[in-house]
C-alpha positions, 0 to 999 in steps of 0.5 A, spaced: 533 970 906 539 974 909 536 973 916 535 966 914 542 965 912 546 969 918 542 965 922 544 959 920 551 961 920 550 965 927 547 957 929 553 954 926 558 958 930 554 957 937 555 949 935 562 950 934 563 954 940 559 949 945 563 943 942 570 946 943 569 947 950 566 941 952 558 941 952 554 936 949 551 938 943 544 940 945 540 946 943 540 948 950 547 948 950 548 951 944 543 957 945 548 959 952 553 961 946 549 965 942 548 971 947 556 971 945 554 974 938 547 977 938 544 980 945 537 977 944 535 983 950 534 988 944 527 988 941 530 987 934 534 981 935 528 977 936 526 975 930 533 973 929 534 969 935 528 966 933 531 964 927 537 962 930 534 958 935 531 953 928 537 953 924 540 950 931 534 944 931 536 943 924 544 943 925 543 938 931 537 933 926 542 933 921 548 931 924 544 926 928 541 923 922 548 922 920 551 919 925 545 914 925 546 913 918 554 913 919 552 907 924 547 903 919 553 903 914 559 899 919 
């Protein structure tokens, strides 16, 4: 449960870095700023990546979900 939880949170700090500096908001953008927070060349840091790697995905579906509804609305 933890892992998930700092996943998600190293996700959402790997977002806002990507999106203050200008990149589109992919998730291969966004996993260039993870390397600023985990070093994924240790053996341990693979599962966590991994995880991170899926919060990522599910931040960027839900922020599109959202803007599709947003546009629905107006």
């Amino acid at each position: 449960m933890f892992e998930r939880i700092g996943a998600t949170a190293i996700a959402n700090q790997a977002i806002l870095k990507c999106t203050i500096a200008g990149f589109p908001l992919t998730v291969e953008n966004v996993i260039l700023f993870v390397g600023d927070f985990v070093d994924p060349t240790i053996g341990a840091c693979a599962n966590i990546v991994e995880m991170i790697g899926m919060a990522i995905e599910e931040v960027i579906d839900c922020r599109d979900v959202i803007g599709r509804t947003a546009e629905t609305e107006t």
